[in-house]
C-alpha positions as CSV (number, residue, x, y, z in Angstrom):
1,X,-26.2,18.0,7.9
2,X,-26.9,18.1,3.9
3,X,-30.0,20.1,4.5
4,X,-28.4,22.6,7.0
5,X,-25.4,23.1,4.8
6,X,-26.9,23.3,1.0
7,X,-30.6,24.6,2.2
8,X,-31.0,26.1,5.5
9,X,-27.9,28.0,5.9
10,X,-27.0,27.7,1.7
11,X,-29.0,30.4,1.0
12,X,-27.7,33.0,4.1
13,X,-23.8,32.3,2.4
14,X,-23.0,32.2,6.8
15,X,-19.9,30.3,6.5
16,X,-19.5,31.0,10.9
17,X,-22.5,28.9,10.5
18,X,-21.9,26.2,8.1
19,X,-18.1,26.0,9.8
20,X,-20.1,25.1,13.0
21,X,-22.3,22.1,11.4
22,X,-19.6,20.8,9.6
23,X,-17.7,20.7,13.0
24,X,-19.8,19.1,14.7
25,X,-21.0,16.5,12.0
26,X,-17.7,15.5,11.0
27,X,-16.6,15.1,14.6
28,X,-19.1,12.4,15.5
29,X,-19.0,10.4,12.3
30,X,-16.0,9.0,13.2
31,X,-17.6,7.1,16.4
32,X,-20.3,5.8,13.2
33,X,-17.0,4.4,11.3
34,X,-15.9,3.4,14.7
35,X,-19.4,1.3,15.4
36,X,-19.2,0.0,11.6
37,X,-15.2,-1.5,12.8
38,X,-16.6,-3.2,15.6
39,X,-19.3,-4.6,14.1
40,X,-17.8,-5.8,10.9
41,X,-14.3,-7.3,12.7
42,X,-16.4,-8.8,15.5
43,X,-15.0,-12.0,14.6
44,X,-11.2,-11.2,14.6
45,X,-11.2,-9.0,17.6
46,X,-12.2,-11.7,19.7
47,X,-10.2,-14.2,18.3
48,X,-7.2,-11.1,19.3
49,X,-8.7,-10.9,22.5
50,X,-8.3,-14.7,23.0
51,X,-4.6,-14.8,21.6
52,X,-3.9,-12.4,24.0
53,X,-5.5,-14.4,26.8
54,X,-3.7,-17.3,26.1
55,X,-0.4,-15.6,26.0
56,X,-1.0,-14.1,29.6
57,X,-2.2,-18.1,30.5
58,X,2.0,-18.9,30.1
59,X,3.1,-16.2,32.4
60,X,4.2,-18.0,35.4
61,X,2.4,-16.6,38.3
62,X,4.8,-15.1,41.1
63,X,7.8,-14.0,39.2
64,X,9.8,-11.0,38.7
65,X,8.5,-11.2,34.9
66,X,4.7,-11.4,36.3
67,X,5.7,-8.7,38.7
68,X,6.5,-6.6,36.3
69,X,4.1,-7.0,33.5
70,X,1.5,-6.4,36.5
71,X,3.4,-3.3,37.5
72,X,3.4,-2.3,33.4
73,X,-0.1,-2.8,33.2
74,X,-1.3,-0.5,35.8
75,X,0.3,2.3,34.4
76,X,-1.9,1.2,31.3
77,X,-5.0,1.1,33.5
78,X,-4.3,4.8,34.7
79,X,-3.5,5.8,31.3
80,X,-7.0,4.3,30.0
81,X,-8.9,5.7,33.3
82,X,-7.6,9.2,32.0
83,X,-8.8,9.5,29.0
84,X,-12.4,7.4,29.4
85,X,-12.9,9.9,32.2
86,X,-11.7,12.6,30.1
87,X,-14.0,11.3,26.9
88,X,-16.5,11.0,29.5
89,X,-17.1,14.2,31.3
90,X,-16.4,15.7,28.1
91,X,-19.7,14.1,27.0
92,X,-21.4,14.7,30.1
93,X,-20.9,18.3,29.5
94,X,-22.1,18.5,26.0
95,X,-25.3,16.9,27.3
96,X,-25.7,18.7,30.2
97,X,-25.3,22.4,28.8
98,X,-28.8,22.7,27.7
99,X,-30.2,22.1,31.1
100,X,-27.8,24.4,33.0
101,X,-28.1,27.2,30.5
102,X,-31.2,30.0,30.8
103,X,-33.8,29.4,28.5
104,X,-34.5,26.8,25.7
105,X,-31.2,25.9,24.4
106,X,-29.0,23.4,22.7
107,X,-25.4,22.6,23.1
108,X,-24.8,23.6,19.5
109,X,-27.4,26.4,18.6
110,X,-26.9,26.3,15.0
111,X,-27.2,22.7,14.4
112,X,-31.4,21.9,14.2
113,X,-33.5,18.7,13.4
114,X,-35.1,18.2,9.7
115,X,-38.7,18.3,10.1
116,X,-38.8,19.7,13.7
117,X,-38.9,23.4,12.7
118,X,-39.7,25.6,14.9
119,X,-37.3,24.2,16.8
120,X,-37.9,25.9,20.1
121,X,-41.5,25.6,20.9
122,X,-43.2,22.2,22.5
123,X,-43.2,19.3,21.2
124,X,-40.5,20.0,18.8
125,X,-37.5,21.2,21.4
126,X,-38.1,18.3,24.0
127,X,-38.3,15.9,20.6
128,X,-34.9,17.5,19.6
129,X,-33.1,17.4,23.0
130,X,-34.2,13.6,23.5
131,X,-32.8,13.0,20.1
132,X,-29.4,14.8,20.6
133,X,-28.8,13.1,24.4
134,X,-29.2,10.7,22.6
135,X,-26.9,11.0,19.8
136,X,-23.8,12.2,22.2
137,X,-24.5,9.2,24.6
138,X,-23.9,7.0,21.2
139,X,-21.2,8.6,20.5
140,X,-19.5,8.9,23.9
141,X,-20.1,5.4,24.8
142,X,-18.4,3.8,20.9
143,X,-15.7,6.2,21.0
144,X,-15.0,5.3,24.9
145,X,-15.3,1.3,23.7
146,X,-12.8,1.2,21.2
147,X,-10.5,3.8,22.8
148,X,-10.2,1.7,25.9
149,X,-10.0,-1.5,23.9
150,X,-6.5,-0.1,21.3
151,X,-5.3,1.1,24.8
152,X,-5.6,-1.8,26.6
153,X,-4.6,-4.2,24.1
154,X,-1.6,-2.5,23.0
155,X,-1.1,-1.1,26.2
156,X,-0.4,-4.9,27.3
157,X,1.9,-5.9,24.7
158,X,4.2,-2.6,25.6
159,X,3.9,-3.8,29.3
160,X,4.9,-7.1,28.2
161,X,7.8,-6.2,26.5
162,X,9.5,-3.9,29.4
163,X,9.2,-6.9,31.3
164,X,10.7,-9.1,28.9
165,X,13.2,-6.2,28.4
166,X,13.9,-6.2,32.4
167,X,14.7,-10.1,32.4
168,X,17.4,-9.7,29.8
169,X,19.0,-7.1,32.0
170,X,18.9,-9.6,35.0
171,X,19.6,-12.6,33.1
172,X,23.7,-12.8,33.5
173,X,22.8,-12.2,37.3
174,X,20.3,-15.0,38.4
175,X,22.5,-17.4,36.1
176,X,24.9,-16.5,39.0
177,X,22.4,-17.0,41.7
178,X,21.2,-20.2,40.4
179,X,24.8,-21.4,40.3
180,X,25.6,-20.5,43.9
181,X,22.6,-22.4,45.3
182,X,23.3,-25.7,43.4
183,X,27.1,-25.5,43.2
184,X,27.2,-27.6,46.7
185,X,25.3,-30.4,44.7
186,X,28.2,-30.8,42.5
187,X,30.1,-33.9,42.8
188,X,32.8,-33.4,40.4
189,X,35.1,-31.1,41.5
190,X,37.9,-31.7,39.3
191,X,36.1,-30.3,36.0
192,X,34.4,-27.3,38.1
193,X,34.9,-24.5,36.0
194,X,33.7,-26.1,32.6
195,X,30.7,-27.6,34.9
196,X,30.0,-24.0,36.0
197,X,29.7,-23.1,32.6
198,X,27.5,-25.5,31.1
199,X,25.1,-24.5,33.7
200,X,25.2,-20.8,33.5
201,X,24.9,-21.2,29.6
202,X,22.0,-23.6,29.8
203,X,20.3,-21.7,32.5
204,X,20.6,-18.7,30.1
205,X,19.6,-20.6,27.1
206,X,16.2,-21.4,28.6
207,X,15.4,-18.2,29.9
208,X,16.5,-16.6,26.6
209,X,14.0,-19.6,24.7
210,X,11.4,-17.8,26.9
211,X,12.0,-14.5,26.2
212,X,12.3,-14.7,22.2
213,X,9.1,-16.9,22.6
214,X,6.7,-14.2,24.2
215,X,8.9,-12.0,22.1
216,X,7.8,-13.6,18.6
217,X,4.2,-13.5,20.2
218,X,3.9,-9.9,20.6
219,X,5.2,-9.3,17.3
220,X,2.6,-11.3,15.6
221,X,-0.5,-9.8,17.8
222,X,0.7,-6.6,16.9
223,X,0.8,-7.1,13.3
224,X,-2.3,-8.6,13.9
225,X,-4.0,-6.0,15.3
226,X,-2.1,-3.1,13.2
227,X,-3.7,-5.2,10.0
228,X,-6.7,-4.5,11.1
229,X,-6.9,-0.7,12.4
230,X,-4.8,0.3,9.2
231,X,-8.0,1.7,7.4
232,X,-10.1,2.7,9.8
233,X,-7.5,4.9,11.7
234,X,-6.5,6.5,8.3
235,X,-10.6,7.1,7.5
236,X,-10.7,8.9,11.0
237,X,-7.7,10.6,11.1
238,X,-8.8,12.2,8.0
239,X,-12.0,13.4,9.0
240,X,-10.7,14.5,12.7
241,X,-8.0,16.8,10.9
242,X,-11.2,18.4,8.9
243,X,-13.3,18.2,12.2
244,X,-10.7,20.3,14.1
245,X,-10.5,22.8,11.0
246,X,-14.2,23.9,10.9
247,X,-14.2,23.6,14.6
248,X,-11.3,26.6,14.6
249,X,-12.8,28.6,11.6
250,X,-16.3,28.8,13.5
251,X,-14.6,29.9,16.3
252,X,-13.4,28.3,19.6
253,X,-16.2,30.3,21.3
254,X,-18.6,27.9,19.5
255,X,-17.0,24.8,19.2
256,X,-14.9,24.7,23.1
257,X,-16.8,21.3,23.9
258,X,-16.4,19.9,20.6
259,X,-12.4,20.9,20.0
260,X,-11.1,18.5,23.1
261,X,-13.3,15.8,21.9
262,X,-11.6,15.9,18.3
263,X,-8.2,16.4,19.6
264,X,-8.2,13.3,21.7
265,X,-9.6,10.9,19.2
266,X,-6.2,11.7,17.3
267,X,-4.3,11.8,20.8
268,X,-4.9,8.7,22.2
269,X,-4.1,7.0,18.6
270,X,-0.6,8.6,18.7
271,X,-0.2,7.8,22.5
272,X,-0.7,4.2,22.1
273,X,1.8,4.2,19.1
274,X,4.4,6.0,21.3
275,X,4.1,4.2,24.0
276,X,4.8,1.1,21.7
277,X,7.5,2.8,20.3
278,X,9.2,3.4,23.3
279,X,8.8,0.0,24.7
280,X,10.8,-1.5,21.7
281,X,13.3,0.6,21.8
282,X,14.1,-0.2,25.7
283,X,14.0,-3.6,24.8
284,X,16.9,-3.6,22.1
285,X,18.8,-1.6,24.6
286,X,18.1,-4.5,27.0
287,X,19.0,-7.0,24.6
288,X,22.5,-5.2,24.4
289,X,22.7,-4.8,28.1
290,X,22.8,-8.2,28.8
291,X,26.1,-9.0,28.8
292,X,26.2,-10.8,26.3
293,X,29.8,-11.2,26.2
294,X,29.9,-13.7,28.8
295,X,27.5,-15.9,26.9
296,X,28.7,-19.3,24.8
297,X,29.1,-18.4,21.0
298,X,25.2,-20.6,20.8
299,X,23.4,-17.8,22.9
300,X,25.4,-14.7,21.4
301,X,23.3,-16.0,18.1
302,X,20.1,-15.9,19.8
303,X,21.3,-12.6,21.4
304,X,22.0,-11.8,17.8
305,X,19.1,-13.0,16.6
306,X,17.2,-11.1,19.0
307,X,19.0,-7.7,18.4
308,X,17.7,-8.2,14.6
309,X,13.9,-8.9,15.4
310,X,13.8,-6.0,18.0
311,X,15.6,-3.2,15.2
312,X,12.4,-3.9,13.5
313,X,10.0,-1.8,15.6
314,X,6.4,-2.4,16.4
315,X,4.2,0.0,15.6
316,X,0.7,1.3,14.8
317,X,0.0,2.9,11.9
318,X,-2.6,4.9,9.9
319,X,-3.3,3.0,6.3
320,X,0.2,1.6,6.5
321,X,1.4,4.6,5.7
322,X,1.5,6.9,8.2
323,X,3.3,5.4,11.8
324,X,1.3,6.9,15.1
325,X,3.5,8.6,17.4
326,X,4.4,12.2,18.7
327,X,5.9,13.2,15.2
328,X,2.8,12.1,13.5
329,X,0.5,13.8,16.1
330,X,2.5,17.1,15.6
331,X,1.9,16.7,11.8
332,X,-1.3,16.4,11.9
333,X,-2.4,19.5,14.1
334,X,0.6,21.5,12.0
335,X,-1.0,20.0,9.1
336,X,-4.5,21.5,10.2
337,X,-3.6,24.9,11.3
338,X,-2.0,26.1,7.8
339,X,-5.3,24.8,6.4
340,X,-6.9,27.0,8.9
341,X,-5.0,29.8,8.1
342,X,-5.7,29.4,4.3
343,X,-9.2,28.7,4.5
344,X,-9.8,31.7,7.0
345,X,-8.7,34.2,4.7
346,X,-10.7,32.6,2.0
347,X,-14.0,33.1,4.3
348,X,-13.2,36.4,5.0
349,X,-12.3,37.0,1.6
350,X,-16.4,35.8,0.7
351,X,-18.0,37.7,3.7
């Protein structure tokens, strides 16, 4: 990329060229910081992995709560078979154009190998094709790893949550249930209506221990996990904003394989952040759903205390500074089209 940029096309003052290089270059370093986060948090992201193992372990197989966390995480598994196929075939394509297309070709014309000029004639262009099928498989396949793996592992803790959200709605309602299979058991009948109410309460007090306990789980995985993607998402995010500006100033008839490729590396970031987002914000409606007013004063404070962990929203974010979701996403591509605008007058301005 240095040679292309300061030497081979330096000299011409193309910037239609140089745009292209630096689209494309900048587009695929963010699977090397990608491979570089793998490899250097190895350790923690299994030890993640296995937190989140043991926390599906407690889920007790058969109920509604398992039910629904297994009903969440399809919807996950579709949402990360959409975008591996989507990273996928986008990948194929790049690699395949040369072989499709008349002639000796490359997907990106203007981008050439240092020592492998001319570029065109034997060995040199089947040296250069191995080397960039090579390249885009690399990058396909990291960028496709850790995509899948944010997806799925945040993708579980928002599953987790709605179901956790959908046993605080139910909870008032199989207190009743359990009552009116064991009320025939009671003996006392005297007392029956204080009787009734120790066992609702206590029936809600366990299921509520339950929830707040895979609740204060999540919550810490997250923060977990969030610790660690803080500076690598704000690295990539960074360079996929400049990526997506040189891709639009050397033209969309250029870069049309590249552009989706850089758009949903920033996408699927946001996605996984809004999806989050959403799923705490159903579960502090939940929370207030519950009818809670038919609780004893010692479950309205877990209730309570409940309502006050969930107002703090979980959330991914980029550096710790910027939170991922929609608003963010729409930023970013604002953010990148008024640079756009300005630098395109500026080339046109040089030529």
């Amino acid at each position: 990329m240095v040679w292309m940029v300061c030497f081979y096309y330096g000299g011409t003052q193309d910037w239609n060229e140089i745009c292209g290089v630096l689209a494309l270059s900048s587009c695929t370093l963010t699977c090397v910081t990608k491979f570089l986060f793998m490899k250097l948090y190895s350790k923690n992201i299994k030890h993640i992995v296995q937190q989140y193992y043991k926390c599906d372990a407690q889920v007790i197989l058969g109920t509604r709560f398992e039910k629904n966390l297994r009903k969440g995480l399809r919807t996950v598994k579709r949402r990360a078979t959409i975008i591996w196929v989507t990273l996928v075939v986008n990948g194929f394509v790049y690699i395949i154009l040369p072989f499709i297309t008349p002639g000796r070709s490359f997907a990106a014309d203007n981008y050439y190998v240092y020592g492998l000029m001319p570029i065109l004639e034997s060995p040199n262009y089947e040296i250069a094709t191995l080397m960039n099928s090579l390249s885009a498989y690399f990058c396909v396949y990291t960028m496709v790893s850790v995509a899948i793996y944010i997806i799925i592992i945040v993708g579980y803790s928002e599953a987790q949550i709605y179901a956790l959200g959908e046993e605080l709605l139910n909870v008032w309602d199989d207190s009743q249930n359990f009552y009116n299979e064991i009320k025939h058991s009671i003996r006392n009948k005297i007392h029956v209506m204080e009787t009734k109410d120790k066992i609702l309460n206590e029936f809600i007090r366990i299921r509520l221990r339950d929830t707040i306990k895979f609740h204060i789980i999540n919550i810490n995985l997250v923060h977990q996990l969030d610790q660690e993607l803080r500076p690598t998402l704000a690295l990539e995010f960074i360079i996929v904003a400049f990526s997506i500006t040189f891709e639009l100033l050397a033209g969309l008839e250029n870069t049309y394989v590249q552009l989706p490729f850089s758009f949903v590396q920033i996408y699927m970031g946001c996605l996984a952040g809004q999806c989050l987002i959403d799923a705490c914000c159903s579960f502090e409606k939940a929370i207030y759903g519950c009818k809670w007013e038919n609780f004893s004063i010692q479950n309205r404070r877990t209730v309570l205390l409940m309502l006050r962990m969930s107002q703090k929203t979980l959330m991914l974010s980029a550096g710790g500074v910027s939170k991922l979701n929609y608003n963010s996403l729409m930023i970013i591509l604002k953010s990148t089209y008024s640079t756009y605008t300005t630098l395109q007058s500026t080339v046109k301005k040089l030529d």
